[in-house]
C-alpha positions, 0 to 999 in steps of 0.5 A, spaced: 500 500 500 502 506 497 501 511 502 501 519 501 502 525 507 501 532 505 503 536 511 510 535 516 507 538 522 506 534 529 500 530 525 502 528 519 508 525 522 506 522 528 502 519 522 507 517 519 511 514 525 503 510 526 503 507 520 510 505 519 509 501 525 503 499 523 507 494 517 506 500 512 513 501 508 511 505 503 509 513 506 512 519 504 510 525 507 510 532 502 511 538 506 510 545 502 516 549 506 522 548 503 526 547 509 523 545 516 525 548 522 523 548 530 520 554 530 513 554 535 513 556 542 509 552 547 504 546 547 502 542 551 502 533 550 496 531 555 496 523 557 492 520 551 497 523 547 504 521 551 501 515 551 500 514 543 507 517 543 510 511 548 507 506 544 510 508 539 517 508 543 518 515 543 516 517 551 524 518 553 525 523 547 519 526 549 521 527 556 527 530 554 523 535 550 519 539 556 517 538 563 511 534 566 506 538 570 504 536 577 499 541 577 493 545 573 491 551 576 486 556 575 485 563 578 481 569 577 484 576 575 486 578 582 490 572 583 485 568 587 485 561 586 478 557 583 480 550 582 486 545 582 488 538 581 493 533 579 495 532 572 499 527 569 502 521 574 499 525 580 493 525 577 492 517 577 494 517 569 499 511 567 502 516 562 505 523 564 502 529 561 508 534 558 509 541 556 514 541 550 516 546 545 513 545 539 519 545 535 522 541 538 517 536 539 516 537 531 523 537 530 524 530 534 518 527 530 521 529 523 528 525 526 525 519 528 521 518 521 527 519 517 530 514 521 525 509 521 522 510 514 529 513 511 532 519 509 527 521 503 521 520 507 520 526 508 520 531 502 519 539 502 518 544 496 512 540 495 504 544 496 499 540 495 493 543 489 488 539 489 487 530 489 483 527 483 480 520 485 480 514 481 477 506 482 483 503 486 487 510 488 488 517 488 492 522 485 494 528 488 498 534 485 504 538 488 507 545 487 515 545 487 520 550 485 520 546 478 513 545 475 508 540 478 508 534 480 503 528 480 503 522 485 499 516 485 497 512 492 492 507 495 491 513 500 492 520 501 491 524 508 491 531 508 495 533 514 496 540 511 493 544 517 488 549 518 489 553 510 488 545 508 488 545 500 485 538 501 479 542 505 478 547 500 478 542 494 471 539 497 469 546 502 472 553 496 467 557 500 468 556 507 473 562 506 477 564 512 478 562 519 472 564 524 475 568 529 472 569 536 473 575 537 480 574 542 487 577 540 492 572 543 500 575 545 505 568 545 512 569 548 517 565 552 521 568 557 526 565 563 523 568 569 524 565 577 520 559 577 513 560 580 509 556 585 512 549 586 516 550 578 511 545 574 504 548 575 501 550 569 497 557 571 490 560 568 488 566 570 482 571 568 475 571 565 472 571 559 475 579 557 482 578 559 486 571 561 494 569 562 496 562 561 504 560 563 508 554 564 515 552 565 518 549 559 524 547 563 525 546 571 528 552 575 536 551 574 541 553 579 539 561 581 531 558 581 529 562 573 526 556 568 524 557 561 516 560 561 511 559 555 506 563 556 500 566 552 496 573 555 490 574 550 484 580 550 477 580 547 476 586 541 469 588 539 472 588 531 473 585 523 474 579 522 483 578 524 487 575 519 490 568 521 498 569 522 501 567 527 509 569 525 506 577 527 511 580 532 509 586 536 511 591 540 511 589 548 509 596 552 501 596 550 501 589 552 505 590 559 500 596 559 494 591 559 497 587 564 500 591 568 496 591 575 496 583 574 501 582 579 500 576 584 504 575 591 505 569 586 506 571 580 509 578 576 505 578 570 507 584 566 515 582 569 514 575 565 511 579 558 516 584 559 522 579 559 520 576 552 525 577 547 519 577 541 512 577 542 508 575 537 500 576 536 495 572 533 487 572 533 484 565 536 481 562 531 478 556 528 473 553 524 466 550 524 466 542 523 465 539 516 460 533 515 465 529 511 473 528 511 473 522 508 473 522 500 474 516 495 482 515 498 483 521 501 482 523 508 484 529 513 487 528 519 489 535 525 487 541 523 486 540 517 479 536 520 478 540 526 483 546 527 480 548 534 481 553 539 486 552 545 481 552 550 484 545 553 491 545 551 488 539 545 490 540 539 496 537 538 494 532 543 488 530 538 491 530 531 496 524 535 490 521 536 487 521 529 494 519 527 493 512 531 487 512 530 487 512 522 494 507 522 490 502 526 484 502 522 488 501 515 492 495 520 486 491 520 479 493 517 479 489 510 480 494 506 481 501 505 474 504 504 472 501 510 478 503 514 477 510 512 470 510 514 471 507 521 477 513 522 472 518 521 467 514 525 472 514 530 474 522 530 469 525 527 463 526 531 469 526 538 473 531 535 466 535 533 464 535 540 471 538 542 471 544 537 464 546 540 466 545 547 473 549 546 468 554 545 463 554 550 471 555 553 471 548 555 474 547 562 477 555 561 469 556 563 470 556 571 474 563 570 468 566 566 464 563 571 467 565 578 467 572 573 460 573 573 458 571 579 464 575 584 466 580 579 470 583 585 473 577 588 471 572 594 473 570 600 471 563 599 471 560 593 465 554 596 462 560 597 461 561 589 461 554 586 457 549 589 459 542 591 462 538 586 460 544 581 468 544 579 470 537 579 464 535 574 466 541 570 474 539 570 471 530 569 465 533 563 471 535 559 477 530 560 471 524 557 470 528 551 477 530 549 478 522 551 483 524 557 479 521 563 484 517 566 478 511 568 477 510 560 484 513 558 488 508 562 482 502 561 483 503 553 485 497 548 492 499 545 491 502 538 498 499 535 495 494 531 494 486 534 501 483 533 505 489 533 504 491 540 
């Protein structure tokens, strides 16, 4: 079986890695970039995802990468703590949670499939147009530096992202990404470690918030590596989505600027960034099919969802795995591609439309809206139980709920486990 990946972002690779573990050796991945670097701040491997990765012989290598959170907490504006728990081990998961830069993530995958599948697995300068479909294979066509170039295969996945040319073969009118209205500032900075040093921090409501977590444990003078993320709400015109858009740091300090915890210095963290750089939260609305003749999408090509629960990356793995395990044992292609979607779509629906309800971010709106200046205790805004349902609700439908995570069948193919 002849295999083609268009995309060589965090999916389409993991895809790779999936399926040549799952017997397939013919899988060349075509990435439009002529050369691929590190670039990319921050993410968040949650232990669904850690896992599939483990699986698939990567978890000392994904280690390596980041740091293993012990702790999600959530505060208000003025730095009052709403709710915590565990995460990871700590939580009772058999497999850690990781925060990693994506780079380096995207990195240590592309050098795992070219040590796997060789040194031409991977091929940039190629851009996928469009894919024509035939009775027994696909054919997609690619842009290169020297004309266009046809590819033949039994199956074609789109892991082409969020402007997916895929996509827009079957969708030409869907148009540009829907923004929410949200403009985002990433950054990364070495700043003294906060709290315990591996606790991952949300502080806000729905009009201002500020995401940090340490990429790195505090080294010897107690200052680690900070990825962190501080977004405003905007009344305005559709946002163009670019994510390489570098701004000044005086406005957004300004912002923040009485953001200062007995905890946390906010504006110090921002103003310690060598480059912040701006983007709008976007996403798009979910699709009633994936699959066309052998050609399906995988990642953000399928279901680019806002960053509400630190889930992308951790659901385009899963689409990885999933589609690699249907290919390994459903009795032909058709079926195979028809079980993936089964399998992810209506999940992955459901998550893009809770990612915009605020997904278990709600508990900052919520605290907001009903003790805008504060509280003294927080049981005295929240009923009992109220927060562990919301945390627990949104764990099932990402598919992270430890109880069915750790109880799960393997998705390595039976024979290759």
């Amino acid at each position: 079986m002849t295999i083609v990946i268009a995309g060589a972002g965090i999916g389409g690779l993991t895809a790779a890695l999936s399926l040549h573990a799952a017997g397939f050796t013919d899988v060349t991945v075509y990435e439009r970039v002529s050369e691929l670097r590190p670039l990319g701040l921050g993410i968040n491997l949650l232990p669904h995802a850690v896992r599939e990765l483990t699986e698939l012989g990567l978890a000392e290598r994904v280690a390596a990468l980041g740091v293993a959170p012990s702790t999600l907490a959530y505060f208000t504006r003025h730095g009052q703590r709403i709710w915590s728990e565990p995460r990871g081990l700590g939580a009772g998961y058999r497999w850690p949670q990781v925060s990693v830069n994506r780079g380096r993530l995207q990195a240590m995958l592309l050098d795992a499939v070219r040590e796997r599948l060789g040194a031409d697995a991977v091929r940039t300068s190629h851009a996928l147009t469009t894919v024509e479909h035939g009775a027994h294979a696909d054919v997609a066509s690619f842009t290169t530096p020297d004309g266009s170039v046809r590819v033949e295969a039994n199956v074609i996945v789109g892991a082409d992202g969020i402007h997916s040319a895929l996509r827009r073969q079957y969708h030409p009118d869907e148009g540009q990404p829907r923004w929410n209205g949200l403009i985002l500032w990433r950054g990364t900075a070495r700043v003294p470690a906060y709290l315990d040093g591996r606790t991952m921090i949300m502080a806000g409501d729905g009009v201002q918030k500020f995401v940090a977590y340490p990429l790195s444990p505090p080294d010897v003078d107690g200052t680690a590596w900070v990825n962190f993320i501080a977004e405003r709400r905007y009344d305005g015109a559709q946002q163009a989505a670019d994510w390489n858009r570098a701004v000044d740091h005086a406005p957004i300090i300004d912002l923040f600027a009485d953001w200062r915890f007995d905890w946390l210095d906010v504006p110090a963290v921002i103003a310690a960034a060598e480059e912040l750089l701006e983007y709008p939260m976007v996403d798009r609305d979910p699709i009633d099919r994936w699959t066309h003749g052998h050609s399906t999408l995988l990642g953000d090509a399928a279901h680019p969802m806002y960053p509400n629960g630190s889930n992308g990356a951790s659901q385009a793995i899963l689409d990885a795995r999933t589609l690699a395990w249907h290919l390994a044992t459903a009795p032909d292609i058709a079926r195979a591609l028809a079980a993936y979607e089964d399998d992810r779509r209506p999940a992955t629906t459901a998550l893009v439309l809770s990612n915009r309800r605020q997904g278990p971010e709600q508990v900052m709106v919520m605290a907001h809206e009903r003790a805008p200046d504060g509280f003294v205790d927080i049981d005295d805004v929240f009923a009992p139980g109220e927060l562990a349902d919301i945390a627990a609700s949104y764990k099932r439908a990402a598919g992270f709920h430890p109880d069915a995570l750790n109880g799960r069948a393997s998705l390595s193919p039976p024979g290759r486990r």
